[in-house]
N, C-alpha and C positions, 0 to 999 in steps of 0.2 A: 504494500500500500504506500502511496506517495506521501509523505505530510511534511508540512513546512510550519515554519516560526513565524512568518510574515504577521500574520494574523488570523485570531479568530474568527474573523470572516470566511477562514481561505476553509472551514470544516463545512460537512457535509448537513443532511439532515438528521436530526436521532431517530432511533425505530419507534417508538411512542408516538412521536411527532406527527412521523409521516403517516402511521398506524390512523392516525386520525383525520388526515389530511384524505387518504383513502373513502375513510368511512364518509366522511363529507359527502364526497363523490358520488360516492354509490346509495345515497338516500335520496336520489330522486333531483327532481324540483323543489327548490327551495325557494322562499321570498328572498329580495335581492337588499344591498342597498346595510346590510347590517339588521334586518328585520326577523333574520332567519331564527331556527331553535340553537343554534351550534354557538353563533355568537351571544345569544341571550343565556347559555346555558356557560360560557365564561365571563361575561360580566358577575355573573354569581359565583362563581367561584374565584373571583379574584375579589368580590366582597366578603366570603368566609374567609381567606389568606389573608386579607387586613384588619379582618374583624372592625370593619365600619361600612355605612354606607356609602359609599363610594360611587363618584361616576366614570364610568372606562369608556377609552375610546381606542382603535384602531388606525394606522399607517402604515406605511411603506418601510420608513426608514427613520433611524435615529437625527438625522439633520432634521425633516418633516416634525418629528416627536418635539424634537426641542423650540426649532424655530415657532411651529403654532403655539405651543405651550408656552412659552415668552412673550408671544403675541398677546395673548390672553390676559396677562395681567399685567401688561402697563400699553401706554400710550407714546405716540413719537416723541413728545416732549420730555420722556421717562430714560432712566438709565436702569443697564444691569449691571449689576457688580459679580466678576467671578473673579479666580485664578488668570494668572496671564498664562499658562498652559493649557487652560481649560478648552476643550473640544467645541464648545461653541465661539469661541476666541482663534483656535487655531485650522479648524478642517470644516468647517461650514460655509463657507466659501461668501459671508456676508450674509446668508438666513437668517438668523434671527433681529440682523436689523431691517433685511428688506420686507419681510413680514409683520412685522411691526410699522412700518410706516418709517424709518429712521431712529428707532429706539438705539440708543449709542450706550457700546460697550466700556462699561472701567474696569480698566484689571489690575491688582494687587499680586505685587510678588507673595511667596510663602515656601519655606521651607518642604521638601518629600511631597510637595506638588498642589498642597493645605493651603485654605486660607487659614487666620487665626483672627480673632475680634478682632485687637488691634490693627491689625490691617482693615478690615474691614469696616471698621469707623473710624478710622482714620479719611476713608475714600467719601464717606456719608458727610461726616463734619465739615473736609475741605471748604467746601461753597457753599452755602445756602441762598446766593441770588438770582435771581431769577434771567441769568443770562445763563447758567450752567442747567446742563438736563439731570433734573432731580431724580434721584438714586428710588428706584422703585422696589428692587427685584432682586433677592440676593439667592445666585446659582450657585451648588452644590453638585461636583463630580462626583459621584461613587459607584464604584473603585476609581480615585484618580489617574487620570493621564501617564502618571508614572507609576501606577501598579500598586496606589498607598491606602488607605483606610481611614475615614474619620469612625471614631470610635458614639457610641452613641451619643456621650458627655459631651464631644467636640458639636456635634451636630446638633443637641439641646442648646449649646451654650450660644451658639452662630444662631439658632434661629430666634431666642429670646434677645440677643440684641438686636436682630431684624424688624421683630416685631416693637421693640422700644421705640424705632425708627419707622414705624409703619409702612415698612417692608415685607411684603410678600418674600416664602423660599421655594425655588425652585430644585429640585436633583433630577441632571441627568444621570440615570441609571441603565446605561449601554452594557455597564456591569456591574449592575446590583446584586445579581447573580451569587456572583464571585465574591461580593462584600458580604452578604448576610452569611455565606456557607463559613467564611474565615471568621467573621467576629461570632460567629455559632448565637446570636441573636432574635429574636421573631423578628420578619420584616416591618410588624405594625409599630416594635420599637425605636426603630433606626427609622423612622420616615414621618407618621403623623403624629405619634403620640411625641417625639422629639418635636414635632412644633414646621414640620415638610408640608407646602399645601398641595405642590403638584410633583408626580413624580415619573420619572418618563423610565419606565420599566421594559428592559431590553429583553429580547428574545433569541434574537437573530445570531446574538455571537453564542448563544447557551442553545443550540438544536435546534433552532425551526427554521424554514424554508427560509422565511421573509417575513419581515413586519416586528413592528412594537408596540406598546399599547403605551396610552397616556390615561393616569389616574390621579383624578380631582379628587383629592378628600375633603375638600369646602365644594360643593356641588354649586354653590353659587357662581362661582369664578368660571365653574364650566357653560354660564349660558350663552348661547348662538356659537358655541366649539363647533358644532356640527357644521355650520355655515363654514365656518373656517376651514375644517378640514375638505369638505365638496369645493370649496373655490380654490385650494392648492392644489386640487388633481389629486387626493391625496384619501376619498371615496372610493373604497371598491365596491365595484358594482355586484361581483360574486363575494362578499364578504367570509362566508364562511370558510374559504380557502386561506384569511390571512387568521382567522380565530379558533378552527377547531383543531389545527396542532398547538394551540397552548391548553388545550388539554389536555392532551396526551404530557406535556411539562409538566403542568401541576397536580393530576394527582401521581400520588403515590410519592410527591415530591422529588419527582427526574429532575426538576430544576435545581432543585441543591444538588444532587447526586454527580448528576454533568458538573453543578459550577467548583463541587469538593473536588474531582477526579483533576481537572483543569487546574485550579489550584496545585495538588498533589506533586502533579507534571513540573509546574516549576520551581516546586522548592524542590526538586529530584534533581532538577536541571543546575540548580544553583549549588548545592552539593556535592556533584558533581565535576563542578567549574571554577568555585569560587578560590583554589587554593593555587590554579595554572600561574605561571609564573606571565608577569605582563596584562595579569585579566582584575577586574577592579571591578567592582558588582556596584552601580552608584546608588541604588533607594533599597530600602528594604523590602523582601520579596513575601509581598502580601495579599497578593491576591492570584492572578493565571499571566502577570508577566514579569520577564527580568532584564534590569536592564544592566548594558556591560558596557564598560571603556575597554575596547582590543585595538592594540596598535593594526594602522593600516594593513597591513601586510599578512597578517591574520586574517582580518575581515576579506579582503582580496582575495585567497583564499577555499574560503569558506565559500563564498561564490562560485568560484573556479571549480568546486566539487558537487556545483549543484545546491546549496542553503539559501532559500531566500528569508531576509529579514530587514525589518527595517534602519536606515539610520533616523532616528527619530526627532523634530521640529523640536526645536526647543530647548528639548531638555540634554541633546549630546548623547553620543554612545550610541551603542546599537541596540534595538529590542527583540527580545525571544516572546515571542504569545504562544502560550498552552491553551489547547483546547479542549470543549467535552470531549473530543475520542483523540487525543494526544496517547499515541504507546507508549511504556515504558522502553522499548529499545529503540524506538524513535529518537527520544533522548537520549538512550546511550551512543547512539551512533553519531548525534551531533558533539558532544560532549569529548567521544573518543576522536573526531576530525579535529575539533578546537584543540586535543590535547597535545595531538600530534602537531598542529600548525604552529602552538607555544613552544613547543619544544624545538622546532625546527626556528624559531624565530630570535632566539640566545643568541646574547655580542659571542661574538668569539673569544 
């Protein structure tokens, strides 16, 4: 089997997933549009998973997830506050302010890829005149861009000063996955009951085909979403093909299962790697990736024998992503090339 580090993207579907995705199919005519029983029968069950009432929506894809989600709660004149590596900052290619109307990004350095308060009102207090776009919206990566964790405390503590600030929070959750399986937490705690009002809960990189769901836990914030998401192009018309493989995720809990195994993958990999001589692991390996400083000449390499992974925006170095069906000697085999290319890479 071929597998690569590039990205969690680059994995297939899980057999759950698709198990459902099947079943879909083969039940006929369905109503269109999100109307169907497959999707109604996951909006419920991602209200038992949070244990609130909740409102859920469906998309394509994680930019769609966050850029309407953004949209939704603030206005052109509004700002978002994230991470200066944060995914809606760096790979969204201007979504979430073109869908907003001009909603303009602030971003805040932070240490292992975190905001922390002080930074984060620090950016709030700067200005409060009315020539500056008032700070509306305070975005949350989880698992960050670098593979790190805010822990539930971090994530209470950021949203009760959001809210002193009457700030809305948002997390994108491209891999919440991978966050709830490591901090071994309920999701309901690391998101609403922590003070989270929208959370854009990823699929795509944890086993399904395609698509993400976006969850309001103030159901207010989510009125006329619908409009939003039919005027992005961003309505399937067959909906049950993007919502009944997230059943086959959630029960029996495949979604932690896939996001523990993934995880697993790269503290194996880091283990592995972390003692080569030349090799520098830069953030701690918390969730399904790792990241590495390899002298050129290694990474070249590592290419040349076929590895694809990324050098990564931002943060430097190079990143390994593990995924749900990552092998164990998948990573022995990257692990024993890198070992052999360090060794071969010694001054004379």
């Amino acid at each position: 089997m071929n597998q690569q580090f590039a990205s969690d993207n680059y994995a297939g579907t899980c057999p759950e997933a698709l198990d459902y995705f099947l079943r879909a199919n083969a039940s006929g005519h369905e109503l269109a549009y999100g109307d169907d029983r497959w999707t109604q029968q996951v909006c419920d069950a991602m209200r038992t998973l949070f244990q609130t009432d909740c409102e859920v929506f469906f998309v394509f894809n994680g930019t769609a997830a966050n850029s309407l989600a953004l949209a939704s709660l603030c206005q052109s004149y509004h700002s978002v506050i994230c991470h200066e590596l944060a995914h809606i900052e760096t790979d969204e290619c201007g979504g979430p302010e073109f869908f907003s109307n001009g909603s303009k990004l602030l971003t805040a350095r932070g240490a292992e890829g975190k905001l922390t308060p002080a930074a984060v009102e620090a950016l709030i207090t700067r200005r409060t005149d009315i020539h500056y776009p008032k700070p509306k919206v305070l975005s949350l990566t989880q698992a960050t861009e670098v593979g790190t964790l805010y822990t539930v405390d971090e994530v209470r503590d950021l949203a009760a000063l959001a809210r002193k600030h009457h700030l809305k929070v948002h997390m994108d959750g491209a891999r919440f996955a991978n966050a709830v399986a490591a901090l071994g937490v309920h999701p309901a705690d690391i998101t609403w009951r922590a003070g989270v009002d929208v959370l854009c809960f990823g699929g795509t990189k944890n086993g399904l085909p395609v698509g993400e769901s976006v969850i309001f836990f103030d159901r207010a914030l989510a009125e006329d979403f619908a409009y939003r998401v039919k005027q992005a192009g961003q309505l399937s018309s067959k909906m049950r093909f993007i919502s009944a493989p997230w059943l086959g995720l959630l029960e029996n809990d495949v979604w932690l299962r896939n996001a523990r195994h993934a995880n697993a993958m790269a503290r194996l990999l880091q283990a592995r790697i972390r003692d080569l001589p030349g090799m520098k692991i830069l953030f701690p390996v918390e969730a399904n990736a790792v990241f590495v400083e390899l002298p050129e000449a290694v990474a070249a390499g590592l290419r040349d024998r076929g590895w694809r992974f990324y050098r990564f925006i931002g943060a430097g170095g190079c990143r390994f992503m593990c995924a749900w069906d990552t092998l164990p000697e998948t990573v022995e085999a990257l692990a024993a090339d890198l070992a052999a290319l360090c060794a071969g890479n010694l001054p004379a």
